[in-house]
TORLUMDO-216876 format. One record per residue (C-alpha): residue in one letter; x, y, z. Coordinates in pm, whole numbers, padded with zeros to 5 digits, always signed. Layout:
# residues N
AXYZ/...
This chain:
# residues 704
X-02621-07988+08499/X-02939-07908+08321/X-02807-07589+08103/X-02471-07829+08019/X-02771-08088+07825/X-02942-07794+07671/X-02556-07664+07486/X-02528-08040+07436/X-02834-08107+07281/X-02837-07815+07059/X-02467-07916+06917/X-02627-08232+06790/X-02886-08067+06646/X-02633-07839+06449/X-02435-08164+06364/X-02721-08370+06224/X-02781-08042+05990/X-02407-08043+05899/X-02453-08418+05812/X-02804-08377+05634/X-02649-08074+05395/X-02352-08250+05325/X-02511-08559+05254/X-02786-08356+05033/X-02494-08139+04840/X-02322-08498+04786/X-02630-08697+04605/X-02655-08341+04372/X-02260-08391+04308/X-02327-08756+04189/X-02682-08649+04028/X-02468-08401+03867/X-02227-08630+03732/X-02434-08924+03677/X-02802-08830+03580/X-02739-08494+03427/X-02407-08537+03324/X-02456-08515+02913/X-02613-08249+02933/X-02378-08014+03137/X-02075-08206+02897/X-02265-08082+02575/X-02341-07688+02766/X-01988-07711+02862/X-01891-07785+02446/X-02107-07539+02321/X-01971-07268+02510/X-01614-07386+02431/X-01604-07516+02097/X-01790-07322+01780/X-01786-07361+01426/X-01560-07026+01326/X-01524-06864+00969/X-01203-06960+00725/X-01143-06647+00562/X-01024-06767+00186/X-00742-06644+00030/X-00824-06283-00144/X-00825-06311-00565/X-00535-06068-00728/X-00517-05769-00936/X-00333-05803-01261/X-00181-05525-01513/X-00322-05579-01878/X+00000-05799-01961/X-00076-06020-01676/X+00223-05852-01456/X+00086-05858-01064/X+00013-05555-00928/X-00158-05693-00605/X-00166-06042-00462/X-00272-06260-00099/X+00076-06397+00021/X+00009-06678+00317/X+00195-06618+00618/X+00202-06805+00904/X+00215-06861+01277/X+00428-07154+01455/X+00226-07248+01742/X+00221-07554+01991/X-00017-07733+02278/X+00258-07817+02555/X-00003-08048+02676/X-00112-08278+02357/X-00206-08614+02444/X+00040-08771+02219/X+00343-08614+02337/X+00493-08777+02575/X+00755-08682+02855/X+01004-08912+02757/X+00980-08724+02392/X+00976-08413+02478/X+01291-08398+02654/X+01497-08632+02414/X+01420-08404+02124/X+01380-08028+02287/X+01727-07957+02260/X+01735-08063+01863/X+01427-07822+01791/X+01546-07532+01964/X+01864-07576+01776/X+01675-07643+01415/X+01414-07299+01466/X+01782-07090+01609/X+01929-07235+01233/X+01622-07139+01040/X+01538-06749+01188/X+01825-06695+01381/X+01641-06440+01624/X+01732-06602+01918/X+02007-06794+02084/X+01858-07209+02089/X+01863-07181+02474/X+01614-06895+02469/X+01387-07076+02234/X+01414-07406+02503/X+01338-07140+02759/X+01008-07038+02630/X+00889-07406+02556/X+00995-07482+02946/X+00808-07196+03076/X+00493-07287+02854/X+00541-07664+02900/X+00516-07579+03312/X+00210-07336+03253/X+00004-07610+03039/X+00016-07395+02756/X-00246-07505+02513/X-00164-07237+02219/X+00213-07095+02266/X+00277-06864+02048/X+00661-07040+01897/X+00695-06760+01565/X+00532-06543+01400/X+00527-06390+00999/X+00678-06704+00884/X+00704-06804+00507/X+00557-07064+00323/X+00906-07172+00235/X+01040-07166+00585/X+00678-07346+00742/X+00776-07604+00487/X+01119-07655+00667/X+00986-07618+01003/X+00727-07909+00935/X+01029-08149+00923/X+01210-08049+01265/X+01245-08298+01554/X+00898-08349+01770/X+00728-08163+01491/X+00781-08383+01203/X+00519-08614+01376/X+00229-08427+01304/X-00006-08225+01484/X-00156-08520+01742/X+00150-08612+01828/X+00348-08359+01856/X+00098-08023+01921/X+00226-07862+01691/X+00011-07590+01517/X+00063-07392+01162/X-00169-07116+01153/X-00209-06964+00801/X-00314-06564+00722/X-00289-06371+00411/X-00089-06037+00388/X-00167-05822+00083/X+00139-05730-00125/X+00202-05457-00419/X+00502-05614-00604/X+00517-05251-00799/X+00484-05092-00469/X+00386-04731-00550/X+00233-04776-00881/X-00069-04673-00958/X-00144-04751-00532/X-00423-04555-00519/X-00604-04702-00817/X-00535-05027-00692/X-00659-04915-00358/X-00709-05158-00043/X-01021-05274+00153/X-01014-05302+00529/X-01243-05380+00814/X-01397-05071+00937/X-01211-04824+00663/X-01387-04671+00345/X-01337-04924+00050/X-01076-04721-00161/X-00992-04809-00537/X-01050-05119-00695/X-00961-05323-00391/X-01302-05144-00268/X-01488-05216-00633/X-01423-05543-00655/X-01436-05614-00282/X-01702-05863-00380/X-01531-06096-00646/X-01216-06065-00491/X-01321-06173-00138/X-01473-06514-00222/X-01633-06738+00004/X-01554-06836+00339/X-01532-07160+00506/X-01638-07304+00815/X-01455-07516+01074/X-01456-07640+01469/X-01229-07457+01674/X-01234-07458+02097/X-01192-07124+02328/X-00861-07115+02538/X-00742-06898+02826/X-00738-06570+02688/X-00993-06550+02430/X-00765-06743+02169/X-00951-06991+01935/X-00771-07318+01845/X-00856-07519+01526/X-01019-07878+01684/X-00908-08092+01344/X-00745-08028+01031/X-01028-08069+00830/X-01291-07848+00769/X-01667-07834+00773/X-01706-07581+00474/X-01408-07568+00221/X-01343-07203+00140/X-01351-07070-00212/X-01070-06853-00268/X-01161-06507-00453/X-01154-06420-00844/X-00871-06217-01006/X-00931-05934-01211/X-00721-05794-01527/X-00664-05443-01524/X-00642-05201-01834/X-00334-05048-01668/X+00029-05133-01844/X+00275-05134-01600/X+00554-04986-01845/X+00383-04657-01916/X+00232-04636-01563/X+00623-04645-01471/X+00711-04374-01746/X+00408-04189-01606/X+00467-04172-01207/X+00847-04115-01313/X+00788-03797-01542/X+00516-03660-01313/X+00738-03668-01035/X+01041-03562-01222/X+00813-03211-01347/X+00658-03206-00978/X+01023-03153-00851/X+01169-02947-01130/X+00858-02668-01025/X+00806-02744-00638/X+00449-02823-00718/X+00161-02969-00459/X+00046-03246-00621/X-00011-03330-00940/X-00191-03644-01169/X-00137-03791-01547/X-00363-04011-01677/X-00365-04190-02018/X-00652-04342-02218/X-00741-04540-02513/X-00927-04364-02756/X-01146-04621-02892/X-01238-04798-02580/X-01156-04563-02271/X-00990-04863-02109/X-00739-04627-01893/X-00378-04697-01955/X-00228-04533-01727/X-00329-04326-01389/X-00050-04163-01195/X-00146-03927-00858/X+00131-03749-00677/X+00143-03569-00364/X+00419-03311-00193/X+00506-03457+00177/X+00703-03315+00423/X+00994-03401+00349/X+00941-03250-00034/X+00946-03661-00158/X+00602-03710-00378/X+00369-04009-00289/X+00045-04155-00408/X-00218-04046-00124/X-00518-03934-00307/X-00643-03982-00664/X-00655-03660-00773/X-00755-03768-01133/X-01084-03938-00985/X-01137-03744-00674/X-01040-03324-00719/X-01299-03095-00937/X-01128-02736-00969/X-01187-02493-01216/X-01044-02631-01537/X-00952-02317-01699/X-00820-02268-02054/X-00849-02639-02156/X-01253-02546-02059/X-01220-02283-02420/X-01242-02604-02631/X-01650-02657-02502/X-01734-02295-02506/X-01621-02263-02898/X-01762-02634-02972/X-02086-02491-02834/X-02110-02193-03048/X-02026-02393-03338/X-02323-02591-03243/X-02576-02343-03201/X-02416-02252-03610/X-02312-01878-03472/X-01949-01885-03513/X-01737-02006-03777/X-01349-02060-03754/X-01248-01706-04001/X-01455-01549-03783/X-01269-01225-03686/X-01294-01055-03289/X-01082-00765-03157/X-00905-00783-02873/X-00787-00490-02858/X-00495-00403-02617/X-00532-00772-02449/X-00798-00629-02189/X-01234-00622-02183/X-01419-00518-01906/X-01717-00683-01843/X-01920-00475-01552/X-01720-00414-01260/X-01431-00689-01382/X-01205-00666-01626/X-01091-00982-01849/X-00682-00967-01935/X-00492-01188-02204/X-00130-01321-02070/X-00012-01161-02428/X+00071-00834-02284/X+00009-00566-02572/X-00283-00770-02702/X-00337-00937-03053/X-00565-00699-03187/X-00789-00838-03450/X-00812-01240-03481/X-00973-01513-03635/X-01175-01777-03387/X-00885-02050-03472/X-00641-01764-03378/X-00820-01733-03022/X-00812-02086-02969/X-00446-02119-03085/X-00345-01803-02871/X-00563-01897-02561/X-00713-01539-02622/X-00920-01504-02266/X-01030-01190-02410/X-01149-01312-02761/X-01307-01609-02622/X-01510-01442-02322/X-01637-01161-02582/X-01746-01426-02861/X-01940-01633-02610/X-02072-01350-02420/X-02184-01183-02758/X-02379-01464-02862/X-02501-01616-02534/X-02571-01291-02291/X-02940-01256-02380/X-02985-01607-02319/X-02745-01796-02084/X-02957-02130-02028/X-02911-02202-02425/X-02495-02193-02343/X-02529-02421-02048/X-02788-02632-02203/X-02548-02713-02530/X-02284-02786-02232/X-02540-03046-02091/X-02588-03205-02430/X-02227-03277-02501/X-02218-03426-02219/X-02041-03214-01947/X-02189-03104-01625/X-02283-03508-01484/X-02072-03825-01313/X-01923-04044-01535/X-02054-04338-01295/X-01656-04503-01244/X-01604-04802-01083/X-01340-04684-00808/X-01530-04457-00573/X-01482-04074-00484/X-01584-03929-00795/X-01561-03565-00759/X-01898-03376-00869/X-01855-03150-01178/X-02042-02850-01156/X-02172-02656-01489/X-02384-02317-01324/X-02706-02281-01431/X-02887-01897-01464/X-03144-02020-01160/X-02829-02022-00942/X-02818-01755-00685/X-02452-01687-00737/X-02507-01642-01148/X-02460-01258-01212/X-02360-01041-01518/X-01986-01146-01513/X-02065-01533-01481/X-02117-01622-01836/X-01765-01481-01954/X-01589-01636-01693/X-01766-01933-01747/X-01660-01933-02081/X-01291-01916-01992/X-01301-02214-01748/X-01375-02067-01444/X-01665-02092-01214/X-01724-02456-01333/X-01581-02723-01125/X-01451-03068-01353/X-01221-03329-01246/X-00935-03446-01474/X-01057-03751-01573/X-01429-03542-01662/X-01182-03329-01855/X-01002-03624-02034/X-01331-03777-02118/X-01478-03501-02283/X-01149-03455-02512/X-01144-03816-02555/X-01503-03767-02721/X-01322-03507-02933/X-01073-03752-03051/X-01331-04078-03084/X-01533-03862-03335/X-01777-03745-03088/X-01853-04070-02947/X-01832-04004-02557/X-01651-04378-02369/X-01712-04454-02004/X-01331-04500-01840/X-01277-04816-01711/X-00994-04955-01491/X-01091-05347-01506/X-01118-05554-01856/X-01244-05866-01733/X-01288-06076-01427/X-01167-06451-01351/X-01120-06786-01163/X-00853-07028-01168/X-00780-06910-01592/X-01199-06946-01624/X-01337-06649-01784/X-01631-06485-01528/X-01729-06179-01687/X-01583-05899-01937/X-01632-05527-01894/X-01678-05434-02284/X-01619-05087-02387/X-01942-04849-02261/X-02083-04574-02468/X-02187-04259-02223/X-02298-04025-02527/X-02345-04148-02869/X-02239-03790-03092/X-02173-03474-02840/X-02193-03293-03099/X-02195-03294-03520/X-01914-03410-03768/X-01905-03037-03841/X-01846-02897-03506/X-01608-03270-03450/X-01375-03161-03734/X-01353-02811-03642/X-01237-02876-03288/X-00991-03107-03424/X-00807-02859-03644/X-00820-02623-03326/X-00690-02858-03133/X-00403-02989-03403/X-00309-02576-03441/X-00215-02515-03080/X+00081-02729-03137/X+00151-02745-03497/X+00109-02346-03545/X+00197-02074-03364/X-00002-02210-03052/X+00060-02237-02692/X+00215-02531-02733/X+00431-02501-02998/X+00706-02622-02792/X+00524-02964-02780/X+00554-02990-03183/X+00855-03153-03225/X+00858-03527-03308/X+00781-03797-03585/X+00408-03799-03481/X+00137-03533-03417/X+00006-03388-03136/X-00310-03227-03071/X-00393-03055-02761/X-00475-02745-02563/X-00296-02593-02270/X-00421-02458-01966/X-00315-02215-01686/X-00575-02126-01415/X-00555-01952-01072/X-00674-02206-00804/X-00918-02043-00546/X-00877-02098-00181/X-01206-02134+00013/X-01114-01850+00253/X-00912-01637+00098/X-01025-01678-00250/X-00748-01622-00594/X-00444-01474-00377/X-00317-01535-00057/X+00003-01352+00125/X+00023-01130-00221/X+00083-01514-00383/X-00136-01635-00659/X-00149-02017-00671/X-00184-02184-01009/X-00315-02516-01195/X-00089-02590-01509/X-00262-02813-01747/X-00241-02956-02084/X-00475-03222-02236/X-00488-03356-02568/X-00467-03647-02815/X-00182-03845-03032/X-00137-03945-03319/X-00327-03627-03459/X-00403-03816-03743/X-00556-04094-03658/X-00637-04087-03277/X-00539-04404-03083/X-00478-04238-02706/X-00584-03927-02509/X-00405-03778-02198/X-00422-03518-01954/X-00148-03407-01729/X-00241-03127-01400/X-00005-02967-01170/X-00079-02780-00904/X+00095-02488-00721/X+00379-02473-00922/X+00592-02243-00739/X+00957-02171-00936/X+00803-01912-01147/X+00758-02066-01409/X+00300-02199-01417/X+00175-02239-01798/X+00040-02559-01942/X+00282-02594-02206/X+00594-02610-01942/X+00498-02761-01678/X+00224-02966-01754/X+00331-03044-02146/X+00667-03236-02083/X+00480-03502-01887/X+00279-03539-02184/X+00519-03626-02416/X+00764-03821-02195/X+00412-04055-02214/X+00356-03994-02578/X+00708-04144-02636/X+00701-04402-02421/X+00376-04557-02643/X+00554-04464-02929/X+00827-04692-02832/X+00653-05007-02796/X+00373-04961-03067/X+00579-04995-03378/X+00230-04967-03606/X+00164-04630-03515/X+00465-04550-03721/X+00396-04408-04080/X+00477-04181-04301/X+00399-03854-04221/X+00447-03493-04332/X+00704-03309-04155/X+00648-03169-03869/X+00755-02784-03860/X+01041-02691-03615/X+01251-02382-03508/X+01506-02425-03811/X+01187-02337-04026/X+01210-01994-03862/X+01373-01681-04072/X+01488-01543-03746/X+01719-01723-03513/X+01610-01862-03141/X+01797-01666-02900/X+01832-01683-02481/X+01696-01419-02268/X+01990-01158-02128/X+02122-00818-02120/X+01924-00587-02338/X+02225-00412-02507/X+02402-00709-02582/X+02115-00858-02770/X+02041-00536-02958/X+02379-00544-03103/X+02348-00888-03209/X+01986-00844-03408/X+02093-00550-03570/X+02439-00710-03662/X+02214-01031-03857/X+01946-00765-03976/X+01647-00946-03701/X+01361-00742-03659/X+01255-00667-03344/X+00935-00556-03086/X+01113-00413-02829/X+00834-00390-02490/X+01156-00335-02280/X+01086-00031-02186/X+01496+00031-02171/X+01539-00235-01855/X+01904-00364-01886/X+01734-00716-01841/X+01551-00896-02098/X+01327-01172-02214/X+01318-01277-02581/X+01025-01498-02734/X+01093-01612-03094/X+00833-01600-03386/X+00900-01660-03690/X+00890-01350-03855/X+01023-01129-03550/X+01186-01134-03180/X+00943-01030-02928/X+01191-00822-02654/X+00972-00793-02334/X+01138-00627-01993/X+01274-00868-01679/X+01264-00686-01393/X+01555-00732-01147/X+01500-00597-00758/X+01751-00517-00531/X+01765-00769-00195/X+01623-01070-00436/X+01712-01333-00600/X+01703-01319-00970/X+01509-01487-01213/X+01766-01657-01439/X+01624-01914-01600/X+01638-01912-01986/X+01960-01690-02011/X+02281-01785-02097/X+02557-01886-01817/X+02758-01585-01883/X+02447-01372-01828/X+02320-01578-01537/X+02631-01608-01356/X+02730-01201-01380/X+02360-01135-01214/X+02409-01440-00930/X+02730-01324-00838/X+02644-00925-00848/X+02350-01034-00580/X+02634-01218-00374/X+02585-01554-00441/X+02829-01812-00452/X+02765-02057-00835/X+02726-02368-00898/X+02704-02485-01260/X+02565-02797-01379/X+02498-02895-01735/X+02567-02660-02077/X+02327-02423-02276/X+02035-02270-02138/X+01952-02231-01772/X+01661-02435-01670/X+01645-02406-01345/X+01758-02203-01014/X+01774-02373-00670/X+01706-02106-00527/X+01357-01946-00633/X+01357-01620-00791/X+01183-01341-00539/X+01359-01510-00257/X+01561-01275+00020/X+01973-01294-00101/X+02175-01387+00181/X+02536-01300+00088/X+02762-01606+00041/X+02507-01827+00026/X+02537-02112-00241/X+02309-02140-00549/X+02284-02423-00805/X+02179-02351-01110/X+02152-02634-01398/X+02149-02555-01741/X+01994-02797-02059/
């Protein structure tokens, strides 16, 4: 009886605690709710409700004649709180049916009874922020905003329309990576990345409250901070040429099975850039803009580098253009290398305007090397002065860093200067290159290239980017002039781009064919030498109103110098300004052509055949066939210069510039099966010459 009180009396003690901690956790419930309630209410807000960024709608990118070339289109997302306050039950239901029915009309992605599905299965789960449609128009959120339920408004219906901005190129691929993009996290690229700053604008501020899953949902339509939407800017570009451009460097990229390639065109007086086309060789052998070569790639310029050497040693007064140099058998050996000219026998003795015209490596590397050998730092110092050698500062970013070696440099040696001279061991982008000529053609005044003329807001004038001087006078009238008439000769004479003369304007220019170095195997890999085809240069030759510079790399049908690959591109663009700028037509002298020659132009072919034919019409000949049944023919105009096409058993034959007859006969004799397309002269071979010959296989061959 005694131990049954002690269990009893211990179970009230237990109880009276029960009591006493339930009574104590009830007077902190209702001290909770009624002493300290505001408080916890406004903790509670802070950590659900914020005041959250508006991003404003990005400014856009116009061409020079105000076409758009990028531009912020608002998209937006259909959204809806299932459990508004102002929608009622009794509303809801009456009206589902007709909205489900009005979004099936309107996107047609779904049946109406799987739209009402979604909205039950949200409506059940209290859905605060369902997700309705996505990526819809401004045009089709317009529509939307007058459905059943919806066309209440937002408080009484929950309906939200969330707005975004997608960037769109209405040119798509034009000029892309000169336009460029900026994105969270990514590299700025282009002017997207320039003018980040003016084309952001300001961002607003408004309430919004955290939901279930991290999602924020706008409190009110109105907002704290109004954003300011971003400034446009007004390019230099002209969307008609940057069409011809793109269109002719992929055309030439295609013809020659080339990497990549860029063209860029310039205004002479202001070095606004007109227009800036970068092409690149995918997998699937299509070309697309993926790097801006122009800005971004310093190689070794090559032959178009000739123009700086001579300019310098007109400079330094030790040359003069009837100076004479012998180059012998078209070979020099300087040390333990030896210098070649592509003219095969050599052109002997030649004036300096000769070299220039001719591309003479060897007449070029022997004047500069003469004059310069005893003291190298005065040849790189004149470089310096004309301004080569530093950044021109642009306002897209990537600029590719020229290099101009100095003596102090351990890799200078005895064969540096000569090489230099020729455009090799120097390292220039094309748009360094393009600047320097441009300096050629703007009377030695040196421009700055700029993308961007001026800057804006709502039509409101912001700023102007004016024309910028880099270098006042790279060199003297004197040395000016005398590059120009080197530069008119290449094309109007017998130059390397001769081909390039014919026209009712004047072009001035210089070609340029250089072997492009790989890092780890250096000039030639797999017995293959890879090449840069270039040609740079200024029209009218008269009075110069634009420069341009066209590169191609890793041509690979056989066919690598300046004047053919790189040339056409050139004056597809030439044209093309031509066309719309009816001013720059005038009278002018005219321009010399292949009817001006005393001997006829002939096709390359079978040796014999065109023997009998030049002796029949009295031609004179220089026959460096050798007696090879298979011959090329290069016209001058006093003579027909025979040289020797070799033929190997097992490959494909080079046809291109025969005849069809001619082309055909070798084809077939190989085992090929021929398809013709076009008349005249073959221009080019689907299959490459040097390629194995598979017996019956088909080969196109198209003829111009």
């Amino acid at each position: 009886m005694k131990g049954d009180n002690k269990i009893i009396s211990k179970a009230y003690v237990v109880f009276i605690l029960i009591c006493l901690f339930s009574v104590f956790i009830i007077g902190k419930i209702l001290f909770i709710q009624f002493v300290d309630g505001e408080k916890w209410q406004s903790k509670v807000a802070h950590i659900t409700t914020d005041l959250r960024e508006i991003t404003p709608v990005r400014g856009n990118i116009y061409a020079d004649n105000r076409n758009m070339l990028a531009t912020s289109v608002p998209i937006y997302e259909i959204r809806m709180d299932m459990a508004a306050e102002g929608l009622s039950e009794k509303d809801y239901y009456a009206n589902i049916d007709s909205l489900c029915f009005a979004l099936h009309k309107l996107f047609g992605d779904k049946s109406a009874s799987a739209y009402k599905a979604g909205f039950t299965k949200a409506r059940a789960n209290g859905n605060r922020y369902y997700l309705v449609k996505a990526n819809v128009d401004y045009e089709q959120m317009q529509k939307a905003r007058k459905f059943p339920i919806w066309r209440r408004g937002r408080f009484q219906s929950g309906v939200i329309f969330e707005k975004r901005t997608v960037r769109l190129t209405p040119f798509k691929e034009l000029a892309t990576r000169t336009i460029g993009y900026e994105r969270e996290g990514v590299q700025p690229v282009g002017l997207e990345g320039a003018y980040n700053a003016v084309l952001s604008g300001t961002p607003g501020q408004r309430y919004e409250k955290r939901l279930a899953g991290g999602l924020w949902m706008p409190i009110s339509d109105k907002n704290v901070v109004e954003p300011e939407d971003g400034c446009d800017i007004y390019t230099t570009l002209d969307v008609n040429i940057q069409d011809v451009a793109t269109n002719a460097l992929r055309k030439e990229l295609k013809n020659h099975k080339a990497s990549h390639g860029t063209a860029v065109l310039m205004e002479v007086k202001t070095g606004y850039i007109i227009a800036i086309a970068n092409l690149t060789r995918q997998a699937d052998s299509t070309y697309r803009e993926v790097y801006n070569y122009a800005v971004g790639e310093a190689t070794e310029p090559g032959s178009t580098f000739k123009l700086a050497s001579f300019m310098a040693a007109f400079e330094d007064g030790l040359i003069q253009l009837d100076d004479t140099v012998d180059t012998g058998k078209g070979w020099v050996r300087f040390y333990d290398r030896i210098m070649r000219d592509s003219e095969g026998p050599g052109l002997g003795k030649i004036d300096v305007l000769t070299a220039f015209q001719k591309s003479s490596n060897v007449a070029v590397s022997k004047i500069i090397n003469e004059h310069y050998a005893d003291n190298p730092q005065k040849f790189v110092d004149r470089l310096y002065k004309m301004g080569l050698g530093r950044k021109l500062g642009l306002e897209i970013s990537g600029e590719g860093s020229p290099k101009i070696k100095d003596p102090s440099d351990p890799s200078w040696s005895g064969v540096t200067l000569p090489w230099m001279s020729i455009g090799y061991e120097t390292l220039m982008t094309p748009m360094q290159i393009l600047t320097f000529y441009n300096a050629v053609a703007n009377d030695g005044v040196m421009m700055k290239p700029q993308f961007v003329k001026e800057v804006s807001r709502n039509g409101k004038l912001i700023s102007e980017n004016k024309p910028v001087v880099l270098n006042q006078s790279i060199a003297s009238r004197e040395t000016i002039a005398k590059a120009k008439k080197m530069l008119e000769s290449v094309v109007t004479a017998e130059g390397t781009a001769a081909n390039l003369r014919f026209g009712a304007y004047h072009i001035a220019g210089k070609t340029g064919t250089a072997q492009i170095a790989n890092k780890q195997y250096g000039y030639k890999y797999d017995q293959a030498v890879s090449y840069q085809a270039s040609f740079v240069g200024y029209f009218p030759a008269e009075a110069p109103e634009y420069t341009c510079v066209v590169v191609v790399n890793g041509p690979s049908n056989d066919v690598y110098y300046g004047n053919r690959v790189a040339g056409p591109v050139f004056k597809e663009i030439a044209d093309k300004v031509y066309a719309q700028r009816f001013d720059l037509f005038k009278e002018r002298e005219p321009v010399p052509n292949s009817m001006a020659y005393k001997v006829p132009v002939s096709m390359s072919g079978n040796s014999k055949d065109l023997h009998s034919i030049f002796k029949t019409f009295d031609v004179a000949m220089d026959d460096d066939s050798e007696g090879y049944n298979w011959v090329t023919t290069k016209t001058q105009p006093e003579i027909v210069e025979i040289q020797r096409r070799t033929i190997k058993e097992g490959q494909t034959p080079n046809v291109l510039g025969m005849g069809l007859r001619d082309g055909v006969f070798l084809l077939e004799s190989c085992g090929y099966e021929v398809k013709v397309k076009g008349s005249g002269t073959i221009t080019k071979q689907s299959t490459p010459p040097g390629t194995r010959v598979n017996k019956g296989q088909k080969i196109i061959i198209e003829l111009s």
